[in-house]
C-alpha positions as YAML, in Angstrom:
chain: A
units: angstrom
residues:
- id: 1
  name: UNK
  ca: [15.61, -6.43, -28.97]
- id: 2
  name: UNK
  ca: [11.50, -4.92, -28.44]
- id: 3
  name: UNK
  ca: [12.59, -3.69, -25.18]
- id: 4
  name: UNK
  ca: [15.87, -1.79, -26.93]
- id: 5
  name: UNK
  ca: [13.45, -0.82, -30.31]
- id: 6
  name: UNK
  ca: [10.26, 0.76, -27.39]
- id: 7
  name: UNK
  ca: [12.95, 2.41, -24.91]
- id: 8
  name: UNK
  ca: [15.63, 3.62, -26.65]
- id: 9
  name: UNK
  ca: [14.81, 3.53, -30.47]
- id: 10
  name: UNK
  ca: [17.36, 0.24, -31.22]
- id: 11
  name: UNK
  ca: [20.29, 1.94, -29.65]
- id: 12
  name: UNK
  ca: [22.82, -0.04, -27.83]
- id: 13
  name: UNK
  ca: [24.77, 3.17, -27.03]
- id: 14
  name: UNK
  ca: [21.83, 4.60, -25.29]
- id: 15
  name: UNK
  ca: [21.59, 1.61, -23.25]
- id: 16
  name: UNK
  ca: [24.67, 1.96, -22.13]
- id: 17
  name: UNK
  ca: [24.72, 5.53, -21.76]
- id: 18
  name: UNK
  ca: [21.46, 4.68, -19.43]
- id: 19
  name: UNK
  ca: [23.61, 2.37, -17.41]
- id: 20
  name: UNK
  ca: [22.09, 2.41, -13.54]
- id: 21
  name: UNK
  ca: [26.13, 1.80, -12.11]
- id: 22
  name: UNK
  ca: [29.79, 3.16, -12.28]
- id: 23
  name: UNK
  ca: [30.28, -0.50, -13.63]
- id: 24
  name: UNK
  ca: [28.95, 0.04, -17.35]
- id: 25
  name: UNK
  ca: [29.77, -2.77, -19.57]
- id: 26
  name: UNK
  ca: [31.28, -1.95, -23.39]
- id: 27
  name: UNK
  ca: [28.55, -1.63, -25.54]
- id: 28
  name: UNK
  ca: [29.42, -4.70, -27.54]
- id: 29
  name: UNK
  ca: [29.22, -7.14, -24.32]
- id: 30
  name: UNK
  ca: [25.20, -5.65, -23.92]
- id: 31
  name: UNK
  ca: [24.92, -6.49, -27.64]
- id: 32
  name: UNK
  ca: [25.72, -9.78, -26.99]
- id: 33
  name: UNK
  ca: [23.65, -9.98, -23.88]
- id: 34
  name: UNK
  ca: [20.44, -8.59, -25.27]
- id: 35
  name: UNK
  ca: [20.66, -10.85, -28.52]
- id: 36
  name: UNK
  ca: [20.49, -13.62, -25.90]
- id: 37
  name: UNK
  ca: [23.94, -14.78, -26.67]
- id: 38
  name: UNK
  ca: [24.98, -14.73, -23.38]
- id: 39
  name: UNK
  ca: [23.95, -13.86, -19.80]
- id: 40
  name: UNK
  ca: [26.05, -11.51, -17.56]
- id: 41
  name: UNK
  ca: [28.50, -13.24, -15.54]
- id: 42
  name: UNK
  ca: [26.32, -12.05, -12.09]
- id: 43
  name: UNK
  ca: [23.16, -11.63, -10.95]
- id: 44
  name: UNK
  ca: [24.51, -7.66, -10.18]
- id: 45
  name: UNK
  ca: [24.57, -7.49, -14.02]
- id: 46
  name: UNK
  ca: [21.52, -9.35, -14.85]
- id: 47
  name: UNK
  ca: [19.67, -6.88, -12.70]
- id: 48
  name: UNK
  ca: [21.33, -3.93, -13.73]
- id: 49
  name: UNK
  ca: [20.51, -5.03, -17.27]
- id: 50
  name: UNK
  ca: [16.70, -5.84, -16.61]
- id: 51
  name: UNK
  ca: [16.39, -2.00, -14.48]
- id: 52
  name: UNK
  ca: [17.68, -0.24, -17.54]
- id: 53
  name: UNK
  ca: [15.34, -2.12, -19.46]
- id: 54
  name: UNK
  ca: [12.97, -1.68, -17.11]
- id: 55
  name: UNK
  ca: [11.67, -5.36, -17.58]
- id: 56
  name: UNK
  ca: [11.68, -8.22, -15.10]
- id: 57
  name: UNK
  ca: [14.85, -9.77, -14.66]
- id: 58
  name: UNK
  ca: [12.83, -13.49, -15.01]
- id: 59
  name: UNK
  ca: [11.62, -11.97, -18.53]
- id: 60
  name: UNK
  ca: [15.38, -12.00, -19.81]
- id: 61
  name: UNK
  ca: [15.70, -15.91, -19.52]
- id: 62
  name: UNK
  ca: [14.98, -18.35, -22.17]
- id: 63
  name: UNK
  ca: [13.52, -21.91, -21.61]
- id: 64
  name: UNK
  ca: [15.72, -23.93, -23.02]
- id: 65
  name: UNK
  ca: [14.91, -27.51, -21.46]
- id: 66
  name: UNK
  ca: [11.83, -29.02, -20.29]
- id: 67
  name: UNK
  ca: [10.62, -26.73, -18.08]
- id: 68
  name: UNK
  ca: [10.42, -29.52, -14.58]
- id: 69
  name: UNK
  ca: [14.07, -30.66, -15.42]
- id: 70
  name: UNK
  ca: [15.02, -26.84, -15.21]
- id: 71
  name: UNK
  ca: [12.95, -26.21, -12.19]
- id: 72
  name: UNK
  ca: [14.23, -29.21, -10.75]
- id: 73
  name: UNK
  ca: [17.51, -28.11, -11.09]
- id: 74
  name: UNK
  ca: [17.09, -24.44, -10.18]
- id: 75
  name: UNK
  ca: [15.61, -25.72, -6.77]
- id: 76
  name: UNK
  ca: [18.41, -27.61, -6.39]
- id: 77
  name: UNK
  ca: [20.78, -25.81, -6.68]
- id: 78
  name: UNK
  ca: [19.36, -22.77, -4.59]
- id: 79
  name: UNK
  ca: [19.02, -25.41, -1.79]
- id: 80
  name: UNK
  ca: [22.37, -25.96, -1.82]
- id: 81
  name: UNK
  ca: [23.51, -22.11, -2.83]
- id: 82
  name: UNK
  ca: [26.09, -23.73, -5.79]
- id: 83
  name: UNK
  ca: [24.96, -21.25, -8.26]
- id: 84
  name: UNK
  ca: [28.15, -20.85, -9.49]
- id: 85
  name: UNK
  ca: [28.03, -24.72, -11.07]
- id: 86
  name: UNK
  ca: [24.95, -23.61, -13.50]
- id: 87
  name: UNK
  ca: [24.92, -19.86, -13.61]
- id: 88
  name: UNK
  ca: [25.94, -17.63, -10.84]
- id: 89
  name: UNK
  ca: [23.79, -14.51, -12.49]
- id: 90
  name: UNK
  ca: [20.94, -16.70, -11.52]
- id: 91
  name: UNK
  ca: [21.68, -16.24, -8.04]
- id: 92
  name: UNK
  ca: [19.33, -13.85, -7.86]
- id: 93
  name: UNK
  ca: [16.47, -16.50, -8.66]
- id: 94
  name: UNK
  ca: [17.13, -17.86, -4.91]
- id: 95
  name: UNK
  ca: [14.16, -15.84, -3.05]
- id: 96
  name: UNK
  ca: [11.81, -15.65, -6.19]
- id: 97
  name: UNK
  ca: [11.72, -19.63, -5.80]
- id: 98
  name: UNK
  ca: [11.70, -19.48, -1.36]
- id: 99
  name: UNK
  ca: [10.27, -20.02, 0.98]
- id: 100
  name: UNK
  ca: [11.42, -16.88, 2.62]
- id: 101
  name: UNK
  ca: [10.47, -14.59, 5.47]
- id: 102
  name: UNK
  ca: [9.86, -11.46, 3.54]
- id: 103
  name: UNK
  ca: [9.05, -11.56, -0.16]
- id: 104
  name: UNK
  ca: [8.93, -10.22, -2.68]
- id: 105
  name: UNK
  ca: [12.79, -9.21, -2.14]
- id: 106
  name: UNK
  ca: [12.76, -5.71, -1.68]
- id: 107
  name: UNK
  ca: [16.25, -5.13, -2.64]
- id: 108
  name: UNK
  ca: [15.81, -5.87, -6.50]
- id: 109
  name: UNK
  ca: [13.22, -3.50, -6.40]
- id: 110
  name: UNK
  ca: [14.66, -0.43, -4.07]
- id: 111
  name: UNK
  ca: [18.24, -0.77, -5.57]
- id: 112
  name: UNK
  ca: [18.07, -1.45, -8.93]
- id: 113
  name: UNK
  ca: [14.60, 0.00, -10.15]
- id: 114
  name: UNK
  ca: [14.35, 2.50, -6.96]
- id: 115
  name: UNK
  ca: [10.39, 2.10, -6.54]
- id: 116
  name: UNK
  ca: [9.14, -0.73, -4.60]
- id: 117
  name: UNK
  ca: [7.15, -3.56, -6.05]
- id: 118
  name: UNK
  ca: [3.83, -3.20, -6.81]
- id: 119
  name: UNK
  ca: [1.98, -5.77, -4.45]
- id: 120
  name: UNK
  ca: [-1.64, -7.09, -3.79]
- id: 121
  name: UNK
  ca: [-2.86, -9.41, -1.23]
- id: 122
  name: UNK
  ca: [-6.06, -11.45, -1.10]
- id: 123
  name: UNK
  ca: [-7.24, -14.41, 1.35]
- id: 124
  name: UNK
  ca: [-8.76, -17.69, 1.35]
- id: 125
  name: UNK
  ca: [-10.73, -17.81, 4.79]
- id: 126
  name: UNK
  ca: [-11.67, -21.74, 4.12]
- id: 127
  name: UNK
  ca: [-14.65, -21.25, 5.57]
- id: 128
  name: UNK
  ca: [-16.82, -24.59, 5.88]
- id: 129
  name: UNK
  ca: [-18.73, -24.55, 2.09]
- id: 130
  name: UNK
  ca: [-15.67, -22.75, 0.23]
- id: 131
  name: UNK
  ca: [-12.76, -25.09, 0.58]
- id: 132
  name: UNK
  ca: [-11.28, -27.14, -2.24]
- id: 133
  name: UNK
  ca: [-11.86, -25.37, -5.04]
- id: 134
  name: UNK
  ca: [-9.80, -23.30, -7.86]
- id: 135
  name: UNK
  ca: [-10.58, -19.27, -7.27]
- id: 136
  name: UNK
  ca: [-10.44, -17.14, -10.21]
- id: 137
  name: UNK
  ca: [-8.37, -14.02, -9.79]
- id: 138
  name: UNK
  ca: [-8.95, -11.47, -12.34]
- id: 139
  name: UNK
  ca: [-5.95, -9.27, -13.66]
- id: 140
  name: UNK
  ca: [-5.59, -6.15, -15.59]
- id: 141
  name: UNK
  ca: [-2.19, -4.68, -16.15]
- id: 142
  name: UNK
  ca: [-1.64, -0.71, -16.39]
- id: 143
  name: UNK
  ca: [-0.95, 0.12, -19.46]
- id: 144
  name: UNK
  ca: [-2.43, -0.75, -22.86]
- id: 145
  name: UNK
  ca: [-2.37, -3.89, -25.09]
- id: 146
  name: UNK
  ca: [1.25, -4.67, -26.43]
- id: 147
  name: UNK
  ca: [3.13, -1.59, -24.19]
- id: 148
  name: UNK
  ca: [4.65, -4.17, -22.05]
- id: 149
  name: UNK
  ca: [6.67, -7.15, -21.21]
- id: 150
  name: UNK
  ca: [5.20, -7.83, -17.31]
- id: 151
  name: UNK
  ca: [5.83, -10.70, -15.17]
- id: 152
  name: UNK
  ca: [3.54, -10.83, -12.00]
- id: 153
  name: UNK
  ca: [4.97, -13.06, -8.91]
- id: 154
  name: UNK
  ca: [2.62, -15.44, -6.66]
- id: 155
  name: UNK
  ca: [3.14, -16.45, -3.26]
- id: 156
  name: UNK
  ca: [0.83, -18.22, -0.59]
- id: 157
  name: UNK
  ca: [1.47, -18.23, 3.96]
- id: 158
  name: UNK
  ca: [-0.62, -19.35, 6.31]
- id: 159
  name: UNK
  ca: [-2.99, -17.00, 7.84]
- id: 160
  name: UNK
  ca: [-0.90, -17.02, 11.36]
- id: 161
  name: UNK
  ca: [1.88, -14.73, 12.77]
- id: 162
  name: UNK
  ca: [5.74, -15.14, 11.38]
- id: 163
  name: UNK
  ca: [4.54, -17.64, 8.61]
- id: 164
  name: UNK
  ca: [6.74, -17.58, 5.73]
- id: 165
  name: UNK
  ca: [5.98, -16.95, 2.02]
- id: 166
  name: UNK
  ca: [6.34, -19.63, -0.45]
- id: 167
  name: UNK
  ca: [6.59, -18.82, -3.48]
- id: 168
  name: UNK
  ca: [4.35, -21.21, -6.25]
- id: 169
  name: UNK
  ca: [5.42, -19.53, -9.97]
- id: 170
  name: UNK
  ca: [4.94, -17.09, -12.40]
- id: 171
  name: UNK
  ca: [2.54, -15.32, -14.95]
- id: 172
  name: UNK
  ca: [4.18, -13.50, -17.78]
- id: 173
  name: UNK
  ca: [2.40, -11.37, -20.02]
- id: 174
  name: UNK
  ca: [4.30, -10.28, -23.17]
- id: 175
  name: UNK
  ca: [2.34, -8.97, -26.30]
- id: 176
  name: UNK
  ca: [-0.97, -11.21, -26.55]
- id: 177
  name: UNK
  ca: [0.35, -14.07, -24.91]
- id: 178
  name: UNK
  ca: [0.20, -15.13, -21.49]
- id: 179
  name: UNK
  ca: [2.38, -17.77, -19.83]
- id: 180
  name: UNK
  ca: [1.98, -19.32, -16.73]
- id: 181
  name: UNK
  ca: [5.01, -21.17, -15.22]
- id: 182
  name: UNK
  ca: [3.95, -23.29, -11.76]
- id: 183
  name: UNK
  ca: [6.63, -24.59, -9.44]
- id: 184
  name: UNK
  ca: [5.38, -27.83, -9.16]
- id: 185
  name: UNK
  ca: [6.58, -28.34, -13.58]
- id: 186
  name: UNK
  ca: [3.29, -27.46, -15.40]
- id: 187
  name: UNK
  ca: [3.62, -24.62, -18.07]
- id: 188
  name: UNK
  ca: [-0.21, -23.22, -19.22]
- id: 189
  name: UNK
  ca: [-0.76, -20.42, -21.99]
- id: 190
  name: UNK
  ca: [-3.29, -18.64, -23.70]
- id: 191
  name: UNK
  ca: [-3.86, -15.82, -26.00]
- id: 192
  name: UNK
  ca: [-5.11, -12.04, -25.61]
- id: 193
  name: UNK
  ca: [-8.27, -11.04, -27.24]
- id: 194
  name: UNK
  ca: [-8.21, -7.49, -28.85]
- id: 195
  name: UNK
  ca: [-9.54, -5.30, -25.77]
- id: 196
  name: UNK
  ca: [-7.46, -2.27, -26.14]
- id: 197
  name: UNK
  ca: [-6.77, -2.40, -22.09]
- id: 198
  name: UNK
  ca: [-5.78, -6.00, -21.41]
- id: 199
  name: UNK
  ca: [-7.25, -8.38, -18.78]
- id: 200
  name: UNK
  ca: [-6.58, -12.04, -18.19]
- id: 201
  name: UNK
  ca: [-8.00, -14.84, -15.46]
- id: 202
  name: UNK
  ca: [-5.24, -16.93, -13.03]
- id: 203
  name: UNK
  ca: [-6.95, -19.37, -11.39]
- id: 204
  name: UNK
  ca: [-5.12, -21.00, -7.83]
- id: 205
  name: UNK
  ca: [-6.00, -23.45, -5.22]
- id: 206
  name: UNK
  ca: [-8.58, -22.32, -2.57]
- id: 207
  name: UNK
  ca: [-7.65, -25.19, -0.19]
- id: 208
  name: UNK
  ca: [-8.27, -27.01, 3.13]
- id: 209
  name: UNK
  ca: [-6.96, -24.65, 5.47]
- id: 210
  name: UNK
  ca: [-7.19, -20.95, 5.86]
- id: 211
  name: UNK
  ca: [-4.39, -19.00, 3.58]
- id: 212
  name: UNK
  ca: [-2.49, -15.19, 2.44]
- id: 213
  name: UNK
  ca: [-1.72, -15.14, -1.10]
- id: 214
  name: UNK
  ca: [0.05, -12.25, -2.35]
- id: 215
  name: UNK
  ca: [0.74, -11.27, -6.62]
- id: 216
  name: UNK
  ca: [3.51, -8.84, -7.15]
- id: 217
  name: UNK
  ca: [5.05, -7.48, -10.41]
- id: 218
  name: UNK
  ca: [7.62, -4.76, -10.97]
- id: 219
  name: UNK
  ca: [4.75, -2.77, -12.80]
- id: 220
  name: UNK
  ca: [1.33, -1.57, -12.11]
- id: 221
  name: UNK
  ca: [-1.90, -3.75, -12.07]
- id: 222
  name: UNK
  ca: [-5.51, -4.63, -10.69]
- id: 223
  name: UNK
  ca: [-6.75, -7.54, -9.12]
- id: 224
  name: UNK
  ca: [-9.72, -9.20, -8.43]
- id: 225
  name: UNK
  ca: [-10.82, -11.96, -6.51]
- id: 226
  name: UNK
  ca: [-13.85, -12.80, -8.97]
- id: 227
  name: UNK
  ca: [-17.02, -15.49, -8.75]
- id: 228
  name: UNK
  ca: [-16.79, -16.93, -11.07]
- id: 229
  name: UNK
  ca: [-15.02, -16.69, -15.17]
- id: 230
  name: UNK
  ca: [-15.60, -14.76, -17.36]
- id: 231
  name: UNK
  ca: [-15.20, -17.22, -20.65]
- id: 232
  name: UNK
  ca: [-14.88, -13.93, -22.59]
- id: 233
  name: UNK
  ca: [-11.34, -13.34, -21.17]
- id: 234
  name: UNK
  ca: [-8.47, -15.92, -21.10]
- id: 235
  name: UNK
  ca: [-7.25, -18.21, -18.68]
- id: 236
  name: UNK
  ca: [-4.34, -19.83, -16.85]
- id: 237
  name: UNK
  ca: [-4.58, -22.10, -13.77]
- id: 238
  name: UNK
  ca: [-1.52, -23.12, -11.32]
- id: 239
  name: UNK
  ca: [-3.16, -26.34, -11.37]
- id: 240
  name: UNK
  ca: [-1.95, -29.87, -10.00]
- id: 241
  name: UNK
  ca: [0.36, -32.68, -12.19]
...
């Protein structure tokens, strides 16, 4: 309910009223959605739900098991495209987890928020004395402490032609806290300091071979490739089991 009290004063009817599609649900089955009752019975809705809220779709889910026996199971499934056995509005999870040619997927941006994703690449060249090590990537969201609910996206290719993305998790900053969900199970977190414009350390795998890495988010922000940490400002890593 933040994202209802910040955008439309705690109004259902106004979120409604706001509704991107022909399609708008009754006011009482957004209720019921928002209070994290229930999800919408497809991705279509889910998405329409997150643009009107203007708030990743991936920030609407809750945890509810262990997060690598829910990863496990999300992978699976999108392997095998059964979403309708767990939760067909989750379809839309299927190129956010990859790998896939062209990422992030433009059409969740350009149809339901109509802007495009806010995108930033940096590379690992692996040359011969910087391989093997974890490369700290300084971020600093638009906008000022506690005004949003941002997820940013991260995704690694090799550095040669038609390579595909793949996709390796998740940072979510909400309020003072930031989460960090890696695809390979581990969850990290740490806490915002009081700086009135918000900034926050990811740290990822510089490895053996020459790489693209690319952070995108649905909403505006900054990054750095830094030297080192700054152990002023928090940290997350998408570090190894």
């Amino acid at each position: 309910m933040n994202r209802v009290n910040q955008k439309f004063g705690g109004s259902i009817a106004a979120v409604a009223r706001a509704w991107p599609e022909d399609d708008q649900p009754h006011r009482g089955t957004i209720s019921r959605w928002i209070k994290g009752n229930k999800l919408p019975r497809s991705a279509h809705g889910l998405l329409s739900l997150s643009a009107v809220l203007d708030i990743d779709p991936i920030a609407l889910l809750k945890v509810v098991a262990p997060f690598p026996r829910l990863l496990a199971r999300l992978v699976e499934t999108s392997r095998a495209g059964s979403w309708a056995s767990l939760e067909p509005a989750l379809s839309f999870l299927a190129p956010f987890i990859g790998p896939t040619r062209d990422w992030p997927p433009l059409e969740v941006a350009n149809k339901y928020f109509h802007r495009s994703w806010v995108t930033r690449d940096f590379e690992h060249a692996a040359a011969t004395n910087r391989r093997n090590y974890f490369a700290a990537i300084l971020i600093e969201p638009d906008g000022g402490r506690g005004q949003f609910d941002q997820v940013l996206h991260f995704a690694w290719r090799d550095r040669i032609d038609q390579a595909v993305w793949r996709p390796y998790g998740f940072v979510r900053l909400a309020g003072p806290n930031v989460r960090l969900f890696s695809f390979n199970g581990l969850v990290g977190t740490a806490t915002m300091g009081t700086a009135e414009v918000p900034s926050f350390y990811v740290e990822t795998w510089f490895g053996e071979g020459a790489a693209v890495f690319r952070v995108a988010s649905l909403h505006g922000f900054h990054l750095t490739v830094a030297e080192a940490v700054d152990g002023s400002k928090p940290v997350v890593r998408f570090g190894f089991p």
